[in-house]
N, C-alpha and C positions, 0 to 999 in steps of 0.2 A: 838563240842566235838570230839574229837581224837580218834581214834579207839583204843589204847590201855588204855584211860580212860572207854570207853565200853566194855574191856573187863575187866577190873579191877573189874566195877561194877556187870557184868554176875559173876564174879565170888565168889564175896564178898556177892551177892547173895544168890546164891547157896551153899556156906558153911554158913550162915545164916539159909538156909532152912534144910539141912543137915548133920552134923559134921562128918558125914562118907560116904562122896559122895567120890567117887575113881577117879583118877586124868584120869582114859581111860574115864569117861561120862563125865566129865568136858571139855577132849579134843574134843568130838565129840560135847557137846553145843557150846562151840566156835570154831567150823570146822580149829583148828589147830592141831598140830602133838603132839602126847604125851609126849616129851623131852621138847615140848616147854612150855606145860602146866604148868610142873614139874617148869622149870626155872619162872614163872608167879608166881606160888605158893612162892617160897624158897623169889622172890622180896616183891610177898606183906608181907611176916615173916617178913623180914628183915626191913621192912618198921614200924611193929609194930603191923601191921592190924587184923594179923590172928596166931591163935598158933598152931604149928605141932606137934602133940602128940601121941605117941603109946599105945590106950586101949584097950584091953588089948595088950599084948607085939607083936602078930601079927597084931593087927587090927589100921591102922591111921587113926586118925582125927585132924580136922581141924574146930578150936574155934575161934570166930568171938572174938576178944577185943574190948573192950571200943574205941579205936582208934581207929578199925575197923569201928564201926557200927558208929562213927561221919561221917567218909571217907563215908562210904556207903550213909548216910543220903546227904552229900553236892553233890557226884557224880547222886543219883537221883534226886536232884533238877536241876544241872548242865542239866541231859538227858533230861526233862520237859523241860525247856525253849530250849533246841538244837531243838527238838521235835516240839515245837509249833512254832518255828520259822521257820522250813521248812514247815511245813504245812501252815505257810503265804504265804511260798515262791511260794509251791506248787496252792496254790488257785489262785494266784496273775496270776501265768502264765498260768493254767487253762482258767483263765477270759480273757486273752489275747489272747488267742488261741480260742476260741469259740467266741470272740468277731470279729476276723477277720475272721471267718466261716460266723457268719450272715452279714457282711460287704458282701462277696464274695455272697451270695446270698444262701448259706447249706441252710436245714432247718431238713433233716433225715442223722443222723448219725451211723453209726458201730462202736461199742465201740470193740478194739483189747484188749484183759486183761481180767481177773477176780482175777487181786489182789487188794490191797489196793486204790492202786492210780485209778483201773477204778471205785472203788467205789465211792469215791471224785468225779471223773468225771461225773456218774451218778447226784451225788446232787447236781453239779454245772451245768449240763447240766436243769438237771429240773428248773433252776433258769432262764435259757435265752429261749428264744421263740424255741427253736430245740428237738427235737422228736429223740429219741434212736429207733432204727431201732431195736439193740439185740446186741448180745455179740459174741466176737468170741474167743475161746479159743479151747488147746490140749486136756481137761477133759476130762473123760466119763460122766460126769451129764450132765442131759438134757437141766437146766434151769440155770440161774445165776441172782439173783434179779429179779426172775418172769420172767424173757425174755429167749427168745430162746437161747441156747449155741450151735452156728454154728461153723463147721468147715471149713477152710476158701475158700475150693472147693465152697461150699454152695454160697457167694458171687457173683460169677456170675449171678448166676438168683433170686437177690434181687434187688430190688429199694432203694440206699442211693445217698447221696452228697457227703458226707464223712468218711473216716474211720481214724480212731482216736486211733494213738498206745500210751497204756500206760501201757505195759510191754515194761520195759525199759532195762531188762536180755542184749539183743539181737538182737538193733534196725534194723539196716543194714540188718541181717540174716530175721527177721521179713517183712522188706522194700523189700527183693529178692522175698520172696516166695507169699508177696501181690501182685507184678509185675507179677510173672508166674502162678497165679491163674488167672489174667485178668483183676486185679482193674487196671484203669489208674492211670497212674504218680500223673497227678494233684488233684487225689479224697484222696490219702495220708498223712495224717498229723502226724508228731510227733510231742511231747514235748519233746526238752529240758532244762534239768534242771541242773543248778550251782550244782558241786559238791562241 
């Protein structure tokens, strides 16, 4: 799914949950520019989708149509299979990548992340014989899925095999500052992933 079919649906969305959501919050939910918004909005009119209407004479909204809320319905089934089809993609290479860790002989790993995808890597990690050492992330929380939330100074004076990035923001920038903490080269793992 194409990023401007994701934001079609963010937005068809959100005039669905709102008919008087203002086109400055609509701009900052899809981290674009408010001109560009405006121009999103007048497409999906023009499309059929949504009606621009002034109630009273200062105040607009914006009415989801019958055409609308079809669009809306095919674009959220379209985002479900986009969705679960990376999350095959994402497991697939998970298991690849933790499968050539027990190959090489890991067995205790440093999970880099506390978003989405180190969570995945959690559940997939509990699935293969390897031991989460704890989490490393910029937070101030202490813990992250019951484990330690290290900073990545802390590293040097732990016992792992591997460290396992999976904030993906930042790889390289991530890979420099793992280096000048002290991890070796070869204890570094990324994933990546087909965009």
């Amino acid at each position: 799914m194409n990023v401007q079919r994701q934001r079609d649906l963010l937005l068809l969305s959100a005039v669905g949950k709102d008919a008087y959501v203002t086109q400055r919050s609509l701009a900052t939910h899809l981290g674009v520019a408010l001109g560009l918004t405006n121009l999103y909005l007048r497409r999906l009119a023009h499309k059929g989708y949504i009606k621009i209407t002034t109630i009273p004479t200062h105040r607009i909204a914006y009415l989801l149509t019958a055409r609308g809320l079809a669009e809306k319905s095919k674009l959220t089934y379209q985002y479900m299979q986009y969705s679960l089809s990376y999350y095959r993609e994402v497991r697939q290479r998970l298991n690849q990548v933790l499968c050539e860790l027990l190959l090489g002989g890991a067995k205790r790993i440093v999970v880099y992340g506390t978003g989405e995808l180190a969570e995945l890597t959690y559940l997939t990690l509990r699935e293969k014989d390897l031991t989460v050492v704890g989490f490393v992330g910029d937070e101030q929380r202490q813990t992250f899925l019951s484990y330690p939330l290290w900073s990545v100074e802390v590293l040097g004076r732990c016992t792992y095999d591997a460290v396992l990035i999976t904030d993906l923001a930042d790889v390289k920038k991530i890979h420099a500052r793992l280096l000048s903490a002290g991890v070796p080269k070869n204890k570094i793992v990324t994933l990546v992933l087909k965009k």
